[in-house]
C-alpha positions, 0 to 999 in steps of 0.5 A: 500500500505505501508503495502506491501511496509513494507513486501517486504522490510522486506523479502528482509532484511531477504533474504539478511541476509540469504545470507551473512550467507550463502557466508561466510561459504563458504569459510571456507568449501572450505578451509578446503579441502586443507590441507595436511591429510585432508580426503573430506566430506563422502568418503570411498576412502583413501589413505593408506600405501605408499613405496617411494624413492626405489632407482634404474631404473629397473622396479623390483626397480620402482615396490616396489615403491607405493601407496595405494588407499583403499575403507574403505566402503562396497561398490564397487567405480568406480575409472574412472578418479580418479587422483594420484598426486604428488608434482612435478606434475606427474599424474596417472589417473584410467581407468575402475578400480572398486575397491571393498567395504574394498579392495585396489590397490596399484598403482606402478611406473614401468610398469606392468600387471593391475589387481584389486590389483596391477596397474602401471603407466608404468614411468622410473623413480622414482616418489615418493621422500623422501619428499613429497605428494601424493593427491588423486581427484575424477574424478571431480577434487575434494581433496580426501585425501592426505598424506605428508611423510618426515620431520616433517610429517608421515614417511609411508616409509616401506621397 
């Protein structure tokens, strides 16, 4: 009896052992997917060039304000509820958009005809400022990459 009393108790210890090792890695792989620049594990879907802060409201000046969403990979992506955001909150969520292996679209802030290179999130005013970040989530909500321009960042401001 104290030999099976001695097993379980050994099991136990190792089992718990496993498990503090395993909970405080957690929290480090979690956090690591929120800095600014930080791509999520395994995506080919990035975040690329980005036109902010054009000045004006007509929809001609809000259409040459953008950014880029790019699949580096070889394969087509589904980006149904794929979310764009920006600091302020402003969201423009991908409806039925399949984006091609080594493609991209570029998602503008005036109004438009969607096509599989060009989308448009129909606004009437400005989105993207001078200062300021753009995250990417998957349709799961889940940080696929972000990009910060502005002071003591990239400037990807391209005219």
């Amino acid at each position: 009896m104290s030999a099976s009393l001695s097993t379980r108790r050994l099991l136990a210890t190792v089992l718990a052992a496993g498990a503090l090792v395993g909970a405080a890695s957690i929290p480090a792989a979690a956090h690591d997917d929120d800095r600014p620049g930080h791509r999520g594990p395994h995506s080919s879907i990035v975040i690329g060039d980005v036109q902010h802060d054009s000045r004006g409201r007509d929809n001609r000046t809000l259409n040459r304000e953008w950014v880029e969403v790019k699949n580096t990979g070889r394969n087509a992506v589904n980006l149904h509820g794929f979310t764009l955001t920006d600091q302020q909150g402003n969201r423009y969520r991908f409806n039925h958009l399949r984006l091609d292996g080594r493609s991209s679209v570029k998602v503008h802030t005036g109004n438009g005809r969607n096509t599989h290179r060009d989308v448009y999130q129909d606004r009437r005013h400005q989105i993207w400022d001078e200062r300021d970040t753009a995250t990417l989530r998957d349709d799961r909500g889940n940080v696929i990459d972000t990009e910060t321009w502005g002071r003591g960042h990239h400037d990807y401001h391209r005219r």
